[in-house]
C-alpha positions in Angstrom: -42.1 15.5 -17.5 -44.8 14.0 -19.3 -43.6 10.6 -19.4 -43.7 10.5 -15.8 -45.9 10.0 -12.7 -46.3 13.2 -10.6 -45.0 13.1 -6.8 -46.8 16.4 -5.7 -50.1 16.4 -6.9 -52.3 14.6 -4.7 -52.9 11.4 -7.4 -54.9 8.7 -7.5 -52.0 6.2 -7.7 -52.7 2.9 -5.2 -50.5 3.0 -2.0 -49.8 6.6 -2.7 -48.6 6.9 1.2 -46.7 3.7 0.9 -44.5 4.9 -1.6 -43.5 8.2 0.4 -43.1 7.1 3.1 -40.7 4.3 2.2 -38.9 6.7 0.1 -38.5 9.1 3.2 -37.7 5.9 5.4 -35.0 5.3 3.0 -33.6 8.8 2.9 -33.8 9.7 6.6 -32.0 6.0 7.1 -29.1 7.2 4.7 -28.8 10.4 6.3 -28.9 8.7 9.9 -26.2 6.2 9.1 -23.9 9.1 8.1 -24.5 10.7 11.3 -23.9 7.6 13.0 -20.5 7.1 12.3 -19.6 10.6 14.3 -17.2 12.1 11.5 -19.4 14.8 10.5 -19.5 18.5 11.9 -21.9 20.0 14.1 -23.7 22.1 11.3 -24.7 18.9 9.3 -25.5 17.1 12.6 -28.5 19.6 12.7 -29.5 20.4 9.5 -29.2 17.6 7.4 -32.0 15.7 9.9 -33.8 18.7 10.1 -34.2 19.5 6.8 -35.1 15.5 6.1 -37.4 15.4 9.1 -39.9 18.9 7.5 -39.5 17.4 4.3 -41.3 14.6 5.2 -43.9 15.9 7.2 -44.7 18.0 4.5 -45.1 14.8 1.7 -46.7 13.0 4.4 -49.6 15.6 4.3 -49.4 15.6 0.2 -47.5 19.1 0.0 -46.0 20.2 -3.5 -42.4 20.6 -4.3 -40.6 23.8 -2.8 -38.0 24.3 -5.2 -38.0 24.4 -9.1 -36.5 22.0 -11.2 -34.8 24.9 -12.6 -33.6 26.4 -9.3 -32.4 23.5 -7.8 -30.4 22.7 -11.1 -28.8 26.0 -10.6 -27.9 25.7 -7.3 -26.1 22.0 -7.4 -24.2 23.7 -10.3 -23.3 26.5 -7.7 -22.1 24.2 -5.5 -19.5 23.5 -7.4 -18.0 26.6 -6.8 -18.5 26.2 -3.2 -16.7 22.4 -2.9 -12.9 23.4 -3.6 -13.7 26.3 -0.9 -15.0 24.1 1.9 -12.2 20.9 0.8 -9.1 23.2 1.6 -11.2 25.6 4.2 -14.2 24.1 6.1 -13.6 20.8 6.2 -9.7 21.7 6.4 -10.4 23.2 9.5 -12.4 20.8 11.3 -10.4 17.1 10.5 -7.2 19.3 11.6 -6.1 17.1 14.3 -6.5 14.0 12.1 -3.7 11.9 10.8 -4.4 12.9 7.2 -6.1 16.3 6.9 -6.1 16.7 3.1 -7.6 13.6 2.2 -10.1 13.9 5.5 -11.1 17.0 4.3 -11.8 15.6 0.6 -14.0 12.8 2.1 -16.3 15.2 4.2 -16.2 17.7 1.3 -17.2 15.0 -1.0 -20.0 14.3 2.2 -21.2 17.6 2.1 -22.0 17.4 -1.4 -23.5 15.1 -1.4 -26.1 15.7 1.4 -26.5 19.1 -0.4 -27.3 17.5 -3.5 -29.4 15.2 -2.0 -31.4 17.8 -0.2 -32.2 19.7 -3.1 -33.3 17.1 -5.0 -35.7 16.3 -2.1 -37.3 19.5 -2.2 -37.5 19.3 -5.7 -38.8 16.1 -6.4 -42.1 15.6 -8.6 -41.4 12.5 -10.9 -40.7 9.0 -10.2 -37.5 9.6 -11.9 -36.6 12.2 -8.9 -37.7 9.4 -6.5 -35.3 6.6 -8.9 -32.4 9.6 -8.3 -33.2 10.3 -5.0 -32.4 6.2 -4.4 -29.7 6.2 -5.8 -28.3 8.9 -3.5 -28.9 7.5 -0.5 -27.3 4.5 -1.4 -24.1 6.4 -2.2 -24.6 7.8 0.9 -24.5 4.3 2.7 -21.6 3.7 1.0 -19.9 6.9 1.8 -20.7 5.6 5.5 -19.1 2.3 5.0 -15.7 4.5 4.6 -16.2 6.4 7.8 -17.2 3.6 10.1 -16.6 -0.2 11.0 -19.3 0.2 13.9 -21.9 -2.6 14.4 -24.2 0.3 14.5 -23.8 0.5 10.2 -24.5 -2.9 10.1 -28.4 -2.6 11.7 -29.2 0.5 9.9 -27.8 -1.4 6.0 -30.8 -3.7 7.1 -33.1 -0.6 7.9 -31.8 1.0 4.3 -32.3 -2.7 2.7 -36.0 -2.9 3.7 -37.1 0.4 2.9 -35.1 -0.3 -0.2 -37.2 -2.8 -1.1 -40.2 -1.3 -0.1 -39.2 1.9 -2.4 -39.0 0.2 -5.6 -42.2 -2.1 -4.8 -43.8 1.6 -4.7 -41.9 2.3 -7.7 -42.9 -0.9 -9.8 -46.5 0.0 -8.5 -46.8 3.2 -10.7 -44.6 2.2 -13.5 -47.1 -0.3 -13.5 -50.5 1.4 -13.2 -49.2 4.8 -15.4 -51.4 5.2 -18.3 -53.7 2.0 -17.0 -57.4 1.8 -15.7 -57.6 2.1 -12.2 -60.6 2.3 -9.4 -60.7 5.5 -7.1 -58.6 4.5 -4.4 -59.8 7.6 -2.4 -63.4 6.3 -2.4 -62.2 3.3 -0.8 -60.4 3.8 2.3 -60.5 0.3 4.0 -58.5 -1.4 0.6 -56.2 1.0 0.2 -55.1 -0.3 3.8 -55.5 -3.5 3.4 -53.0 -3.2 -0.2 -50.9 -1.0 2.1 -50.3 -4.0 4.8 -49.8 -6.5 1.5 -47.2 -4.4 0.4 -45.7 -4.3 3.7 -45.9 -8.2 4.2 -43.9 -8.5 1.1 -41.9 -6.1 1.6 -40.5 -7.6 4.8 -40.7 -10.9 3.3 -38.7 -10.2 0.6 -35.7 -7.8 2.8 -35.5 -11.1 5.5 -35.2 -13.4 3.2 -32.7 -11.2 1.4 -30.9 -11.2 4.9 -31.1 -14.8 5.9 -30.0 -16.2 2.5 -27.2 -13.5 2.0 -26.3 -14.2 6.0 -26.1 -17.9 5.3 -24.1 -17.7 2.1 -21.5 -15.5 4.1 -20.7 -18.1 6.4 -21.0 -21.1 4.4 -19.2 -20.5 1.7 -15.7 -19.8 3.5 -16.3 -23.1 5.8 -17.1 -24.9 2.6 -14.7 -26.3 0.2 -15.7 -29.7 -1.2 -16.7 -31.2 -4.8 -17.2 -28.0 -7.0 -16.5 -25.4 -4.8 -13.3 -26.4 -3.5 -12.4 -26.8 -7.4 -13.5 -23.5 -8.4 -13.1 -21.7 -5.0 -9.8 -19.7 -5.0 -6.7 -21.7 -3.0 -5.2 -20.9 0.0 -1.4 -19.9 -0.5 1.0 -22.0 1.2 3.6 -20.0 2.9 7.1 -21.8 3.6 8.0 -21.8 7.7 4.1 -21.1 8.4 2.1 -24.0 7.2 1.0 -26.7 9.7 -0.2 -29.1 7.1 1.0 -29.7 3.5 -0.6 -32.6 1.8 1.2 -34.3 -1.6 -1.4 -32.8 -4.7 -2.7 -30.4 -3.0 -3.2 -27.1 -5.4 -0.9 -24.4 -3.9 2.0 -22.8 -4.3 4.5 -22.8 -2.0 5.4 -18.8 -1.2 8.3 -17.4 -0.9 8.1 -14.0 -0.8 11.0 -11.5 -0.8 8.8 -9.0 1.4 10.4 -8.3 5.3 8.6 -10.5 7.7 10.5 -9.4 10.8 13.8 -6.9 12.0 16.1 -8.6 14.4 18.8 -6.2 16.3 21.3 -7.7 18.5 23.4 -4.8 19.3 26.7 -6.2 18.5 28.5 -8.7 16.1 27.3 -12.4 16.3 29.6 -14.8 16.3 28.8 -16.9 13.5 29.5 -16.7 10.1 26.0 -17.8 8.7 22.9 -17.3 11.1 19.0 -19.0 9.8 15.9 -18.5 11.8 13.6 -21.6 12.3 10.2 -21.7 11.7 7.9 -24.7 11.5 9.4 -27.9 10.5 7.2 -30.5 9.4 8.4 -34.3 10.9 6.2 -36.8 10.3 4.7 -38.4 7.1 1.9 -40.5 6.9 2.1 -41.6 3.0 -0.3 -38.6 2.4 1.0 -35.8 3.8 3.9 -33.9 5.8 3.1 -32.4 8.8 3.6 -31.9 12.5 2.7 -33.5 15.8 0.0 -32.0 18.1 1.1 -30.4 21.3 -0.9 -29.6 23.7 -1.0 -25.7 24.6 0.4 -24.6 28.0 0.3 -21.1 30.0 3.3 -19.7 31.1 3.0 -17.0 33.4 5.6 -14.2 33.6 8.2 -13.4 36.0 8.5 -10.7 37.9 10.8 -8.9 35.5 8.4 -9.4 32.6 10.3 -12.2 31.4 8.8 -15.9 30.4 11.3 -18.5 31.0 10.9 -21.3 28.4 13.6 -24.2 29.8 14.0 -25.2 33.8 18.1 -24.1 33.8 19.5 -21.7 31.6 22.5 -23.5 30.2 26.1 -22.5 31.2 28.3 -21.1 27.4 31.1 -23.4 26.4 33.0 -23.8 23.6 29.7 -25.5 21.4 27.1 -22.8 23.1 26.8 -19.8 23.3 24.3 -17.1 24.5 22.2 -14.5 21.9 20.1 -11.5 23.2 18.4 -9.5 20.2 15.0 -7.7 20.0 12.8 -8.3 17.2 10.6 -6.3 15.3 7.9 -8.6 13.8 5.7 -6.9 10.9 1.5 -7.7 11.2 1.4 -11.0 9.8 -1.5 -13.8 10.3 0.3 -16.4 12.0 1.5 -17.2 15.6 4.5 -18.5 14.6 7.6 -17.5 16.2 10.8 -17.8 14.5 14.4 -18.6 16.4 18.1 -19.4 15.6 18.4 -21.9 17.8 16.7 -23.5 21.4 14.7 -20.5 23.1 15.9 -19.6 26.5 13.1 -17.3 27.4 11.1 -14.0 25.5 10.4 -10.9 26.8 7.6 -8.1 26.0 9.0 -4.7 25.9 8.5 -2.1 23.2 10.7 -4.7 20.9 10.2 -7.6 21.2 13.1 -9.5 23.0 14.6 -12.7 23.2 17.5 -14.7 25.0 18.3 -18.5 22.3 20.8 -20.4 23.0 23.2 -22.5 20.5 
């Protein structure tokens, strides 16, 4: 297009290597982190790198575009054809043993596309807005890994994609800036066109670490910070009744009390009492501020050799005021270590439910 700068004639643009390789840097890193999270097949293990890996030898040594705008137009509209076909056959095939196969196989569908896309776009790329498209694709692609993977491994390539991120659209910025504008021969002067190559680096870097520090640093202060403003406008925590250590008189919260199954207790036969309440925390002492309850110290208790813990010294005889429960429990994932009982705990037990002997 003529409102464009060209990628594959060999221009006179300042830190014409610069800008490809940062934009390679950032596409190989996009197609690296999708191969790092293992959930791909074998085919696109090779040839997605592959095909990256020529691409970029042949911008590195200035080669033109291989594919037509035209052509590779055709051939993503093609695709579409091909997509349903590798969703329900393909990809079917290989996430077979998965939990969920049809939406597995939508995902790496969806992945295949989108490597395909991004492919042909490589090898058809001769404008800046290619290069602005071809960004934006391997950002989707980083996101498409952020679906498949919770490895640490994502996390150090995001900061590999963030720098040569930055480093991209410094390029970019470059020859948005200097299209239609007076410029020296770079190519007659081979010392500073590297020593505006290293600039551009410095900042670069500069820019991406301090991205990374102050974006680090907000993460963990924020969440450990709730004074002044920020505890006013920072969301509240909910108070949940039974779970709550600490309730203070004023404080903004509601207390919870949700309707939604917390736990499944099965005793295996009729109890003996008419109305039966599980205890959770109680809060005993008040200071004039707020309600809450004594510190104990924590204590080990090993197991016996039946896998049982015993919680009291004697278990206590049944009379005509006490009697002896035994029911297994079946606690759903909740984010507490609270541990609710009828009555005094005699001892637990871990088996595939939860078990427990209380005695009244």
């Amino acid at each position: 297009m003529a409102s464009s700068s060209s990628l594959t004639r060999v221009s006179a643009l300042p830190a014409e290597r610069f800008f490809r390789t940062s934009l390679f840097l950032l596409i190989a890193t996009a197609v690296a982190t999708l191969i790092s999270t293992g959930k791909l097949d074998v085919v696109t293990l090779i040839l997605a790198p592959s095909a990256v890996l020529y691409k970029g030898i042949r911008w590195w040594r200035l080669c033109p575009a291989e594919i037509p705008q035209r052509l590779a137009t055709r051939l993503v509209v093609a695709y579409l054809l091909v997509f349903p076909v590798d969703v329900f056959f393909f990809s079917r095939m290989f996430v077979a043993g998965s939990p969920n196969p049809a939406l597995y196989a939508a995902l790496l569908g969806a992945v295949h596309f989108l490597l395909f896309v991004m492919l042909v776009r490589l090898y058809s790329a001769d404008s800046d807005r290619d290069a602005l498209f071809l960004t934006m694709l391997s950002f989707a692609a980083i996101l498409a890994a952020a679906v498949l993977t919770i490895d640490t491994t994502f996390l150090g390539l995001f900061f590999l994609f963030l720098l040569f991120g930055v480093a991209t659209f410094v390029g970019l910025e470059m020859r948005r800036g200097t299209k239609g504008a007076i410029t020296p021969d770079v190519e007659g002067h081979p010392q500073q066109e590297r020593r505006l190559t290293r600039a551009l680096i410095l900042a670069a870097l500069c820019v991406a670490f301090g991205a990374m520090f102050i974006g680090g640093a907000l993460f963990f202060f924020f969440p450990r910070f709730s004074a002044g403003y920020l505890g006013r406008a920072s969301l509240q925590p909910t108070l949940m009744t039974g779970f709550s250590d600490d309730v203070e008189l004023g404080q903004i919260g509601e207390i919870k009390k949700n309707s939604a199954v917390v736990m499944r207790v099965r005793t295996g036969k009729p109890v003996g009492f008419p109305l039966l309440r599980w205890r959770g925390i109680a809060l005993s002492t008040f200071d004039g501020k707020r309600w809450y309850s004594p510190e104990h110290g924590a204590s080990a208790i090993p197991a016996g050799l039946n896998g049982w813990i015993t919680l009291v010294d004697r278990t206590p005889e049944p009379d005509s005021t006490t009697s002896l429960l035994r029911y297994s429990v079946l606690l759903q994932p909740i984010a507490t270590d609270t541990l609710f009982a009828p009555a005094r705990a005699i001892s637990l037990g871990c088996e595939p439910e939860a078990s427990a002997d209380f005695g009244r």
